[in-house]
C-alpha positions in Angstrom: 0.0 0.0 0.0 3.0 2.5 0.7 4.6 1.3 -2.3 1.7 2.3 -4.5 0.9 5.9 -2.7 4.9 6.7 -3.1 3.9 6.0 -6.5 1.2 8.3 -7.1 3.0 11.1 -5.4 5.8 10.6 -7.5 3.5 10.7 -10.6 1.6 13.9 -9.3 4.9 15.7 -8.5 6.1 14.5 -12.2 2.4 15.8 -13.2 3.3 19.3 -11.7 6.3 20.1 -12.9 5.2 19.0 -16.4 2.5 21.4 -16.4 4.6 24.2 -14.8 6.7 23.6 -17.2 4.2 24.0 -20.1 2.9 26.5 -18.4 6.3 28.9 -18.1 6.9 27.9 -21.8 3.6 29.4 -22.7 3.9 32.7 -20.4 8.0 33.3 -20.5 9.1 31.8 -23.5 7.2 34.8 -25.9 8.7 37.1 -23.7 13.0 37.7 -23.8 14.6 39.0 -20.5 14.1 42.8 -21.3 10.8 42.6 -21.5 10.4 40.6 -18.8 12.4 43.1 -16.7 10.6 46.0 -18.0 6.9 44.0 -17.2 8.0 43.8 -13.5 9.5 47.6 -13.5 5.9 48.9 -14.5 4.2 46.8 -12.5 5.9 47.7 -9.2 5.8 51.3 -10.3 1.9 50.6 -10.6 1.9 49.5 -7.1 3.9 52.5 -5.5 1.8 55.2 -7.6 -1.8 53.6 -6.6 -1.6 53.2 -2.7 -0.8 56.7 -1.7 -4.1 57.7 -3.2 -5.8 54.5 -1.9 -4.5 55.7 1.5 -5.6 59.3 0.9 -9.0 57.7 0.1 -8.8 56.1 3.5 -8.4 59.4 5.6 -10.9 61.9 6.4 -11.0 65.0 4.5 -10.0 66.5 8.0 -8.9 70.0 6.4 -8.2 72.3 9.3 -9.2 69.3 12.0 -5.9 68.3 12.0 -4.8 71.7 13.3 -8.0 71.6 15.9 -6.4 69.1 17.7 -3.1 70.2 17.7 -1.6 71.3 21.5 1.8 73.3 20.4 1.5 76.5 18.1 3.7 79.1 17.3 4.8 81.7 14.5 6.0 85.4 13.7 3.7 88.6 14.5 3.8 92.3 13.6 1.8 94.9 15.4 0.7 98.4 15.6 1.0 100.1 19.0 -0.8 103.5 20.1 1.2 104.4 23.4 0.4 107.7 25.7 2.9 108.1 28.3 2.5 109.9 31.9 5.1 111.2 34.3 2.5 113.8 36.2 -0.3 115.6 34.9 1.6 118.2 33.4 4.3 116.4 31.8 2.9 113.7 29.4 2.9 112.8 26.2 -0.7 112.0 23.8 -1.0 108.7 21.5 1.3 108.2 19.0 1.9 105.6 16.7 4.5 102.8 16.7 5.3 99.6 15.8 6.7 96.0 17.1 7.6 92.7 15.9 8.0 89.4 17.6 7.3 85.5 17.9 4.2 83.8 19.8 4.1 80.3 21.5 0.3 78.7 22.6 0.8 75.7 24.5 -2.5 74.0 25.6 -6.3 73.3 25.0 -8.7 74.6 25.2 -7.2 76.6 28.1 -3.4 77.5 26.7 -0.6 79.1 28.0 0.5 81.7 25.5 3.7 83.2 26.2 4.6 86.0 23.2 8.7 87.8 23.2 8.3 91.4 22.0 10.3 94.4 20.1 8.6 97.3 20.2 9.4 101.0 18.9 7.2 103.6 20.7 6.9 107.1 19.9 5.5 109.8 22.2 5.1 113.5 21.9 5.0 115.6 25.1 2.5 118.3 25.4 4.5 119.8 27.5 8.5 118.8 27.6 10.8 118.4 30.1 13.6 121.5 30.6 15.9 120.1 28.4 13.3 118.7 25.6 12.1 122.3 24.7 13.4 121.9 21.0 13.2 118.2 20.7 9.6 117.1 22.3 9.5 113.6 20.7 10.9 110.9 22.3 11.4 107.4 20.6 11.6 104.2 23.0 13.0 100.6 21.7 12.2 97.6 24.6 12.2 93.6 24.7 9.5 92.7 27.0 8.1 89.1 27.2 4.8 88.5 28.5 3.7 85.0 30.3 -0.2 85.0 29.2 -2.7 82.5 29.8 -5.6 82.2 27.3 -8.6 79.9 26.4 -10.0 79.4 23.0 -14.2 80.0 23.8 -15.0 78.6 19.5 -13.0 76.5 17.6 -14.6 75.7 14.6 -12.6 74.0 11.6 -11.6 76.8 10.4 -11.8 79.8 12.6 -11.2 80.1 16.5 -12.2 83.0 18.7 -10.1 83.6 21.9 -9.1 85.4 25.0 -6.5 86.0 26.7 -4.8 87.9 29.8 -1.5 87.8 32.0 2.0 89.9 33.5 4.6 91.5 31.0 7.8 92.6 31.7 10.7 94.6 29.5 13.9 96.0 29.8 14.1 100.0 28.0 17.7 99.1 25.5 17.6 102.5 23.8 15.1 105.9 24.4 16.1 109.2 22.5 16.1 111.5 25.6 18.4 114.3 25.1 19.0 116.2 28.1 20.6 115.7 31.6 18.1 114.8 33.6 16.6 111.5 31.8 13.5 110.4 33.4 13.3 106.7 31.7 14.6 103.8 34.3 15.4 100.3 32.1 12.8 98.0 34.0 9.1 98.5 32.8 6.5 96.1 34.2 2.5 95.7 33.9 -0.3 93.7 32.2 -2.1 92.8 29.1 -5.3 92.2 28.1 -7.3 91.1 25.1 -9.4 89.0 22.3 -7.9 87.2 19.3 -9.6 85.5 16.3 -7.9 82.7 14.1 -8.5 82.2 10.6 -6.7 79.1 8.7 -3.3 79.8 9.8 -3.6 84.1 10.3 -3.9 85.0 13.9 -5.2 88.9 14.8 -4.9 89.9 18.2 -6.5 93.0 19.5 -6.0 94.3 23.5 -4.8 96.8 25.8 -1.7 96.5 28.0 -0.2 99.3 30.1 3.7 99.6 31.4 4.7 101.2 34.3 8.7 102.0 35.4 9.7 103.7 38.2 11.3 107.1 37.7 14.9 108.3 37.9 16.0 109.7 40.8 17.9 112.9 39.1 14.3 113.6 37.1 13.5 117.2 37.7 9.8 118.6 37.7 8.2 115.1 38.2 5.9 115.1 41.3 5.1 111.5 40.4 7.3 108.6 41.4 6.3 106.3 38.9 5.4 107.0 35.0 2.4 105.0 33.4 2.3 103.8 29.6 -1.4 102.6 28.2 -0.9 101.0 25.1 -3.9 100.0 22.6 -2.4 96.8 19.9 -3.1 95.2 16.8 -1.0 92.5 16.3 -0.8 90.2 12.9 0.4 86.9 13.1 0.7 83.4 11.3 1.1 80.1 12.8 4.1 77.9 11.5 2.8 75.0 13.1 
């Protein structure tokens, strides 16, 4: 009984090859070697073109959802600062234009923390200058300040978030144009900010008030006030890299 089964697997085996063989002379033997070659080149090229889109067919058109979900956010922003300045109620200086630049981080959601690092030019006018500004009343500031906000997002929609935000900022004064002997401007300037901002795509605008106070020098002459008081209006720009 082995004897004949050893047979039959034998002739099955023989069966096999025989019609793998008839089978590669009908398939291959048209074909020469470059064609052959070229037949698999296409086909894997087939292959590695066809299941990106199948796996773009496979995810959810998510748009902006993929940026809803996202807890790290940062990018560049320009502003627009209106800045009145007050040393007493004689000597001050109305709103005047100026300008800033810097970089915002949002860590966090819904509630984030939103710490922004800030350049800012301010220019101020005095209504009435100090003795030695009587030919040169405008006075032109340049600070860093950093400010350690917390915010919250109150909509985020696909496409759009609304939010609020509020916390300290600190700067240090690098350069004022004061020229006279008695320079009123200390280097520390401290305070808080306040404010909305709206999120389109990838464009932030914020919109706030913040004011800035420094104590005064001691060799200031004709301040009755020992502390000046900046109230600044902003309109910042940004655009989030990630």
């Amino acid at each position: 009984m082995n004897k004949e089964i050893k047979i039959l697997t034998r002739q099955n085996d023989t069966n096999k090859s025989s019609l793998y063989q008839a089978f590669m002379c009908v398939f291959l033997k048209p074909m020469d070697k470059k064609s052959f070659l070229l037949a698999m080149l296409f086909l894997s090229m087939g292959t590695l073109l066809c299941s990106p889109v199948e796996g773009e067919q496979n995810q959810p058109k998510s748009g902006m959802k993929s940026g809803k979900d996202k807890i790290f956010t940062m990018g560049p922003q320009v502003s627009l600062i209106l800045s009145d300045i007050h040393f007493n109620e004689t000597v001050k200086a109305g709103f005047s234009p100026g300008f800033g630049a810097g970089i915002f981080f949002r860590i966090g959601k819904p509630v984030h923390f939103y710490p922004e690092i800030f350049y800012s030019i301010r220019k101020f006018t005095f209504d009435t200058p100090f003795i030695d500004l009587e030919h040169n009343p405008k006075v032109v500031t340049h600070s860093l300040s950093f400010a350690p906000m917390i915010g919250v997002t109150a909509v985020d929609n696909e496409n759009f978030k609304f939010r609020l935000f509020l916390g300290p900022e600190g700067g240090i004064l690098l350069k004022n144009g004061y020229v006279g002997n008695h320079n009123p401007w200390t280097k520390l300037e401290y305070g808080g900010k306040i404010g909305i901002g709206f999120d389109a795509y990838r464009v932030t605008l914020d919109i706030g008030y913040k004011f800035l106070m420094s104590k005064n020098s001691d060799t200031t002459i004709g301040i009755t006030t020992e502390y000046q008081r900046q109230n600044m209006i902003f309109f910042s720009i940004g655009y989030c890299i990630f």
